[in-house]
Backbone as CSV, one residue per row, in Angstrom:
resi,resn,N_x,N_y,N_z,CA_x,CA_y,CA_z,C_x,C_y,C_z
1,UNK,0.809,-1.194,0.000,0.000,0.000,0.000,0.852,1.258,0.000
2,UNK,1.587,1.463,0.416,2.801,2.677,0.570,4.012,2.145,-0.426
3,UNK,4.126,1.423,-0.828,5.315,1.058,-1.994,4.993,1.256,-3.329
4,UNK,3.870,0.681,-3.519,3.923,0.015,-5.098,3.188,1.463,-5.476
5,UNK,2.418,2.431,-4.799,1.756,3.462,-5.389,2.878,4.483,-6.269
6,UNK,4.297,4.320,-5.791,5.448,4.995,-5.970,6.014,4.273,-6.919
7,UNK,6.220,3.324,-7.320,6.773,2.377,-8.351,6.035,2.515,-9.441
8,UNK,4.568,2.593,-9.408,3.083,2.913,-10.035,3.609,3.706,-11.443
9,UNK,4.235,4.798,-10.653,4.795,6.050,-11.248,5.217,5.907,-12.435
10,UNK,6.112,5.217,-12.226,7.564,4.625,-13.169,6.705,3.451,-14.130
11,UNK,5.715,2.995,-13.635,5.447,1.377,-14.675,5.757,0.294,-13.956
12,UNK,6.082,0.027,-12.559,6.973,-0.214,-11.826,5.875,-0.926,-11.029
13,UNK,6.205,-2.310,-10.686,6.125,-2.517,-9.053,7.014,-3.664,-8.449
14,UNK,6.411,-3.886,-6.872,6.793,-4.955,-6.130,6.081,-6.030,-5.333
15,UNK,6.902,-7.283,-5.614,5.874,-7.972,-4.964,6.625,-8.990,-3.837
16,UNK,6.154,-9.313,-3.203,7.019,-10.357,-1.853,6.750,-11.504,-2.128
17,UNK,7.970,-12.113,-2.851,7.570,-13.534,-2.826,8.094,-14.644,-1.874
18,UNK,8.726,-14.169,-1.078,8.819,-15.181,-0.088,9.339,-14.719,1.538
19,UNK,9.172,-15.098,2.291,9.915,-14.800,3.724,10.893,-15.963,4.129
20,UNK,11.843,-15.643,4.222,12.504,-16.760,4.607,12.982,-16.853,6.446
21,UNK,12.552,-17.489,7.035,12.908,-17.695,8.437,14.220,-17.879,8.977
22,UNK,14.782,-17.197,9.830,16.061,-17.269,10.485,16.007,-18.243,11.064
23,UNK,17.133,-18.664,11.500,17.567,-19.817,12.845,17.307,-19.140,14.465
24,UNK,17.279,-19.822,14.576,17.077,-19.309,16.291,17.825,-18.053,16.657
25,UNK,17.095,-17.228,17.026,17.777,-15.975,17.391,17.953,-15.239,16.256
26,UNK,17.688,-15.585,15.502,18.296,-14.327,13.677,16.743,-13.734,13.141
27,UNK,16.725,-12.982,12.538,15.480,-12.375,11.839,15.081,-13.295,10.516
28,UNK,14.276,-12.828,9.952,13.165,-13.174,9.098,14.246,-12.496,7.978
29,UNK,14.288,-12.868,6.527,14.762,-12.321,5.157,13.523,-12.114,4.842
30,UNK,13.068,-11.233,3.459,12.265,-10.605,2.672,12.439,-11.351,1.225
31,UNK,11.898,-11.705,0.340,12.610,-12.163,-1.272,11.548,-11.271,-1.585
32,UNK,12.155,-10.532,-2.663,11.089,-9.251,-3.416,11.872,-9.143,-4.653
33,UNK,10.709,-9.681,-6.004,10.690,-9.195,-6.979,10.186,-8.050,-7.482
34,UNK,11.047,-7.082,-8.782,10.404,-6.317,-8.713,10.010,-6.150,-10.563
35,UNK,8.937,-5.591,-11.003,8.364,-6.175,-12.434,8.454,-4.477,-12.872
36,UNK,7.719,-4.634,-14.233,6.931,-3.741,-14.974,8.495,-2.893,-15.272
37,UNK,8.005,-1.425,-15.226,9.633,-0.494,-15.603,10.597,-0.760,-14.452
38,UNK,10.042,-1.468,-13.194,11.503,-1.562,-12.491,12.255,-2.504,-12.844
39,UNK,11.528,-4.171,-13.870,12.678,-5.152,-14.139,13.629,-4.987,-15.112
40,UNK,14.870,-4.533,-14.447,15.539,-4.268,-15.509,16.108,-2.722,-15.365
41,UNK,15.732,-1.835,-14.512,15.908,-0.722,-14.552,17.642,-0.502,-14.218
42,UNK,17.777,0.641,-14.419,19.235,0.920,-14.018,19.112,1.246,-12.318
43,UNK,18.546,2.080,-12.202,18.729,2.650,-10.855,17.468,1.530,-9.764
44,UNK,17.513,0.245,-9.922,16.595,-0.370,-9.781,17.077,-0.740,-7.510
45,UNK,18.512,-1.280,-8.124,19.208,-1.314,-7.331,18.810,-0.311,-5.906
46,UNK,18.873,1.256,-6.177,18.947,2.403,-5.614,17.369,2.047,-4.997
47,UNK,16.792,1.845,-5.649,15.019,1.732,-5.357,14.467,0.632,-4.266
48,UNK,15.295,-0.783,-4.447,14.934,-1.323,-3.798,15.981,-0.709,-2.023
49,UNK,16.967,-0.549,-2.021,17.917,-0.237,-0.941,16.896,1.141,-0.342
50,UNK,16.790,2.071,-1.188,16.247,3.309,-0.421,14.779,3.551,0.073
51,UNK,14.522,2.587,-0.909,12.362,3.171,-1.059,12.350,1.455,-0.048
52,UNK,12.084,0.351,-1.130,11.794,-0.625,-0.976,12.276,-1.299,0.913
53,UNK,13.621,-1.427,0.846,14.151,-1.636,1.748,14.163,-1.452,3.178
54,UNK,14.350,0.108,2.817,13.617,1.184,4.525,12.006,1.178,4.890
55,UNK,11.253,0.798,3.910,10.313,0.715,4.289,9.926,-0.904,5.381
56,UNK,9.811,-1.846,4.589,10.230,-3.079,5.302,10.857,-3.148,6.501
57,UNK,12.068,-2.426,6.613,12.703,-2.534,7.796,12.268,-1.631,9.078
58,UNK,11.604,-0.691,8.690,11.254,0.290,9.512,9.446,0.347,9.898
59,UNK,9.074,-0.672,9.134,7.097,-1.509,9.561,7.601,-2.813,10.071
60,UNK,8.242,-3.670,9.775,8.319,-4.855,10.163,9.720,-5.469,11.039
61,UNK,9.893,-5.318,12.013,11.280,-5.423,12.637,11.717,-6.416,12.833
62,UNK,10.840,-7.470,12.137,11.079,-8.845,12.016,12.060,-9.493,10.988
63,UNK,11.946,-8.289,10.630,12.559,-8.414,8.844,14.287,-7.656,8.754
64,UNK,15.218,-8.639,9.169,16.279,-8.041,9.201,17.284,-7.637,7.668
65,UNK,16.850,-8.401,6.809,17.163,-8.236,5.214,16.065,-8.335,4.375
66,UNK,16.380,-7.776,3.037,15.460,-7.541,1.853,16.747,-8.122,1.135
67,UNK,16.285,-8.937,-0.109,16.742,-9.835,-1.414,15.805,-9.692,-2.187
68,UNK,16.476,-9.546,-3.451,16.144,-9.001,-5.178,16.196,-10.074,-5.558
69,UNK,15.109,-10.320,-5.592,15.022,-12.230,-6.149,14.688,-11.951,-7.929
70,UNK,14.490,-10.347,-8.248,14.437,-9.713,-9.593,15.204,-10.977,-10.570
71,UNK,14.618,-11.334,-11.702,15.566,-11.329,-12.937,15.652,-10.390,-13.807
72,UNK,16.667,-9.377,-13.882,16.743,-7.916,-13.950,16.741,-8.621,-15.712
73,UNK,17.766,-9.171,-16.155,17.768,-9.446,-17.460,16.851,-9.844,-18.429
74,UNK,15.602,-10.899,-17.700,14.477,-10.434,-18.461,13.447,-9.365,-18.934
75,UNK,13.507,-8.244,-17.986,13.429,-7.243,-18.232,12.967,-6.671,-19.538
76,UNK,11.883,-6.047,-20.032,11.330,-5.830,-21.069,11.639,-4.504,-22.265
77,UNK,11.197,-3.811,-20.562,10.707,-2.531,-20.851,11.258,-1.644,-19.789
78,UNK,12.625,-1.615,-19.412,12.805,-0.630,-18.193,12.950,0.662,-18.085
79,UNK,11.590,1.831,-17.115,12.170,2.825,-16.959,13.201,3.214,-17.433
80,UNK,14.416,3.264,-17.589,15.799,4.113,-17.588,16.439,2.351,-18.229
81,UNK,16.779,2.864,-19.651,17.787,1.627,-20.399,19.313,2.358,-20.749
């Protein structure tokens, strides 16, 4: 609800495809693909670390990493080529 309206922008979104569970005592991982003008984008990288990333980490404190499970190379149509 607060992410993808911003990605929207661009042609862009994200989606969570998986949580992966820590070991005892460690946090939760994130796997997030991201489609439309972000697969493939240049500054895609920047998007998930600044927008994508801080958001997750700063609603869910369960969530000690975010992973780009992206296949940037299939990529169609990206925002910024």
């Amino acid at each position: 609800q607060q992410i993808n309206p911003a990605l929207a922008s661009h042609g862009g979104f994200a989606s969570l495809v998986e949580i992966v569970e820590g070991g005892e005592g460690e946090g939760a991982k994130a796997k997030i693909i991201m489609g439309g003008g972000c697969q493939g984008c240049a500054v895609s990288a920047v998007t998930l670390r600044n927008g994508i990333r801080a958001s997750i980490l700063q609603y869910i404190p369960e969530i000690i990493e975010v992973i780009d499970a992206t296949d940037h190379e299939a990529g169609s149509n990206p925002y910024f080529s």
